[in-house]
C-alpha positions as CSV (number, residue, x, y, z in Angstrom):
1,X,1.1,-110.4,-2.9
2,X,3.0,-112.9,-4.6
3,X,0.1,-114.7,-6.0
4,X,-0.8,-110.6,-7.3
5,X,2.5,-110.3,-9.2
6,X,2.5,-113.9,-11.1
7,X,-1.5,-113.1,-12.2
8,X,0.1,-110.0,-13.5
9,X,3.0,-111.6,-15.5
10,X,0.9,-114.4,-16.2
11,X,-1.9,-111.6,-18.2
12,X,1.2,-110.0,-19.9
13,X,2.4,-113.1,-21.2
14,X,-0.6,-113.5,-23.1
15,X,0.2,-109.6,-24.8
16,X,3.7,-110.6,-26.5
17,X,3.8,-110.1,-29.6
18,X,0.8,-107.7,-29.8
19,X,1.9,-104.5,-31.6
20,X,1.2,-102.4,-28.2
21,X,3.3,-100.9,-26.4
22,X,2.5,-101.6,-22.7
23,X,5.6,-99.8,-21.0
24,X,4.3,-96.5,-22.0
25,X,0.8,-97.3,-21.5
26,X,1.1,-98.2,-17.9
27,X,3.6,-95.3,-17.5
28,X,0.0,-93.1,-19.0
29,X,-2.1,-94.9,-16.4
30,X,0.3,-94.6,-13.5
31,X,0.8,-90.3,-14.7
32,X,-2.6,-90.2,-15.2
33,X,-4.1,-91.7,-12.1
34,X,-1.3,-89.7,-9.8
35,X,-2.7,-86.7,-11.0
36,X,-6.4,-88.0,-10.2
37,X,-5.0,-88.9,-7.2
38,X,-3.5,-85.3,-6.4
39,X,-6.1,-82.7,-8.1
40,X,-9.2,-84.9,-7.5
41,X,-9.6,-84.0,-4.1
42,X,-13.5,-84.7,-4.4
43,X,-12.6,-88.3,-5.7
44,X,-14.2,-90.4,-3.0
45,X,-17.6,-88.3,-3.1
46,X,-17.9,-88.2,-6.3
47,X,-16.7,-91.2,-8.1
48,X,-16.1,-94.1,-6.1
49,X,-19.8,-95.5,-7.2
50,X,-19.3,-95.0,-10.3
51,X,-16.4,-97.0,-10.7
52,X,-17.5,-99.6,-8.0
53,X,-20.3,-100.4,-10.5
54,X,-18.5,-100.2,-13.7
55,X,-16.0,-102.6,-12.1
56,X,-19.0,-104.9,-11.0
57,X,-20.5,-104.8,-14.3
58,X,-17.5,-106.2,-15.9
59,X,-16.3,-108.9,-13.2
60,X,-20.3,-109.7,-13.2
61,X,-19.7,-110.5,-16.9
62,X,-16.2,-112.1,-16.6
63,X,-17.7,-114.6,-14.0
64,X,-20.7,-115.7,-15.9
65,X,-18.3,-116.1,-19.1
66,X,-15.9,-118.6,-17.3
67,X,-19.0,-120.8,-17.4
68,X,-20.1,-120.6,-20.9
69,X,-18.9,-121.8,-23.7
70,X,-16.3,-118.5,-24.7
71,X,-14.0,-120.9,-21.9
72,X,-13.9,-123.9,-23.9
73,X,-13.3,-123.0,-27.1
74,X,-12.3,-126.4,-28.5
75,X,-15.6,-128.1,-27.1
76,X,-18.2,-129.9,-29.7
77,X,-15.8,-129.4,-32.5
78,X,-15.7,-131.8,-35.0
79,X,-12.2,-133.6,-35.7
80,X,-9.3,-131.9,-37.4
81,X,-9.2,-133.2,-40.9
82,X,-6.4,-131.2,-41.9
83,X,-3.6,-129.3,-41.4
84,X,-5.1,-125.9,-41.3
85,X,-8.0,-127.7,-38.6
86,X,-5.0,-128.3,-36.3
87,X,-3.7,-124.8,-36.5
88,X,-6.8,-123.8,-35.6
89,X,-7.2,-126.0,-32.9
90,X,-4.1,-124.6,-31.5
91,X,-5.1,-120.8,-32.2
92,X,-8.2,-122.2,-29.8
93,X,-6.7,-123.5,-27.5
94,X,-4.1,-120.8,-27.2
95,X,-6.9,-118.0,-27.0
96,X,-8.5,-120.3,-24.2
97,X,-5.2,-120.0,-22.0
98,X,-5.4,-116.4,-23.1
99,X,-8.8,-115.7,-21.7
100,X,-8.4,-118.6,-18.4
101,X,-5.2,-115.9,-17.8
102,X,-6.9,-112.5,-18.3
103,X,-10.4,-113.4,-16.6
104,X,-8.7,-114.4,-13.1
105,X,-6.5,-111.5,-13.3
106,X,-9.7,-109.1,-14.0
107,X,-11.2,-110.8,-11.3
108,X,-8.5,-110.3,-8.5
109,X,-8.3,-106.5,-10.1
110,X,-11.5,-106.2,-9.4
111,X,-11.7,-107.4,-6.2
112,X,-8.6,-105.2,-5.1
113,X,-10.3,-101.8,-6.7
114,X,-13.4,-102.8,-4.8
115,X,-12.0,-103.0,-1.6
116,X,-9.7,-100.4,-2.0
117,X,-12.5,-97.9,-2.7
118,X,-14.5,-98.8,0.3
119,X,-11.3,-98.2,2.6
120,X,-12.0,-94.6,0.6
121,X,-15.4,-94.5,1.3
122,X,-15.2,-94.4,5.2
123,X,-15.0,-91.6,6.7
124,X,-11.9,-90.9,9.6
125,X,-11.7,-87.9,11.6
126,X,-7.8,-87.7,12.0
127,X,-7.5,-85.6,15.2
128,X,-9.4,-87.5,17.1
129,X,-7.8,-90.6,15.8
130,X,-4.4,-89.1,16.4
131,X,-5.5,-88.3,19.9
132,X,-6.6,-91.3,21.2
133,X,-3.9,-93.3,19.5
134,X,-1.1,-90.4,21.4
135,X,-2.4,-91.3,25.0
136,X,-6.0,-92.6,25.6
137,X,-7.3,-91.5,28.9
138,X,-3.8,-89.3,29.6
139,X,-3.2,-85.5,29.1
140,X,-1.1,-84.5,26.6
141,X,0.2,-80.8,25.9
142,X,-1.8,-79.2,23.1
143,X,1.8,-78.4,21.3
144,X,3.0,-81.6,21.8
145,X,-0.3,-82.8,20.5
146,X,-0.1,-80.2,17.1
147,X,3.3,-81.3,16.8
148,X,2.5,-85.1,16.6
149,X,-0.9,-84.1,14.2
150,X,1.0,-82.3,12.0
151,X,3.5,-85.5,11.0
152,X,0.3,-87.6,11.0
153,X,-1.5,-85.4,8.7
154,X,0.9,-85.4,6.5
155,X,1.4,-89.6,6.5
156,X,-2.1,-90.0,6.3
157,X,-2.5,-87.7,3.5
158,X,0.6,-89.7,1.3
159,X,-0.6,-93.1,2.7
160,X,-4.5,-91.7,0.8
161,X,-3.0,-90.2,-2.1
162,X,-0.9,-93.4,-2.5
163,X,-4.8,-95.5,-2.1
164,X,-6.3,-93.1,-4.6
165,X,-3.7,-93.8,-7.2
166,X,-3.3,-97.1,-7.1
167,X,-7.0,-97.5,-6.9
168,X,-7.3,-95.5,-10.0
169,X,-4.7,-97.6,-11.6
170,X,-6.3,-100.8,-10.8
171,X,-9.5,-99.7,-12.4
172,X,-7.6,-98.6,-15.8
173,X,-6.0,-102.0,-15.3
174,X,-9.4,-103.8,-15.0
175,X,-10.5,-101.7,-17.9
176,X,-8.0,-102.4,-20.5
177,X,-8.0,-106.4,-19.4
178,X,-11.4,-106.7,-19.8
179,X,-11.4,-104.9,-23.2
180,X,-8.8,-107.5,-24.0
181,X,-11.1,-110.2,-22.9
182,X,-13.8,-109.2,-25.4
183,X,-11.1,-109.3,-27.8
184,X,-10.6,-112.9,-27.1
185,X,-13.9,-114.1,-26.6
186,X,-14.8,-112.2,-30.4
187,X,-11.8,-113.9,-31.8
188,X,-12.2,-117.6,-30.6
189,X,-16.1,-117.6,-31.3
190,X,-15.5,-116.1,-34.5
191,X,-12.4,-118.9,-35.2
192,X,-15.2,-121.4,-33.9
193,X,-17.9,-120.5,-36.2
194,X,-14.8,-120.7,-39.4
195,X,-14.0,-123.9,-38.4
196,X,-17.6,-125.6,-37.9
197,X,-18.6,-124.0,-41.1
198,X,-15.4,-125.3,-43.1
199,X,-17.0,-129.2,-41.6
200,X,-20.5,-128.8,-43.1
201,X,-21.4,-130.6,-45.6
């Protein structure tokens, strides 16, 4: 969990000084997938696949990037001559750190909303879970039995609305870092192709 949480700071280090303001997006996102959570009832039937294929569509992409050339942005250019070349080189470099950072982090999202949406995905039949887990093999009294149901109905129904929301926000998560990723691969290759183009000649 630790290693979770420093991916996470580590990714929103690379936002400062963006002009967006994060706090109130996540607050959207975590609003936003809490009522998901709580009026899509229907959620794992209907879009689990959906996102489980969205989400392996973009850590598909994110994984065959980290061995291209968008992860070395400072490979097979020519020598700074300048200035203005070694700012450059250090707006590369800096956007390399930016997208090393945001590509493990959309990775490990990934991975989390995957898994978390096949623990969705399987079906449980809660009374006869709760009864063989109350006394396997032993009678118990059928209102001592509803008694004990009705308290785990109503853990296991907070412990899958808690699943389904944080599954939800995981995907926005892996959503808006991958949009950010495109925005750093588009920035260093188009940085690259300045900086080649100011050697020619």
């Amino acid at each position: 969990m630790n290693s979770v949480f420093n991916l996470w700071r580590d990714v929103y280090a690379t936002y400062r000084g963006d002009d967006e303001r994060h706090r109130l997006r996540l607050l959207a996102c975590s609003i936003t997938a809490s009522s998901i959570a709580y009026f899509g009832s229907d959620i794992a039937d209907t879009s689990l696949e959906m996102m489980a294929v969205a989400v392996s569509i973009l850590t598909g992409f994110t994984f065959t990037a980290l061995f291209s050339s968008y992860a070395a942005t400072t490979a097979d250019l020519p020598e700074a001559k300048d200035e203005t070349d070694r700012e450059n080189i250090i707006t590369l470099k800096s956007l390399e750190a930016n997208f090393r950072a945001r590509s493990k982090f959309l990775i490990l999202a990934s991975m989390l909303s995957l898994v978390a949406m096949v623990l969705l995905s399987i079906e449980i039949y809660p009374k006869m879970t709760v009864r063989w887990l109350a006394g396997t093999g032993s009678y118990i009294d059928d209102a001592v039995f509803e008694y004990i149901y009705s308290y785990a109905a109503l853990g296991w129904r907070a412990c899958t609305f808690f699943l389904k929301a944080a599954t939800i926000f995981v995907f926005f998560e892996a959503i808006y870092t991958f949009y950010r990723l495109s925005e750093t691969v588009v920035a260093a290759l188009t940085l690259r192709g300045e900086y080649k183009e100011s050697h020619r000649g």
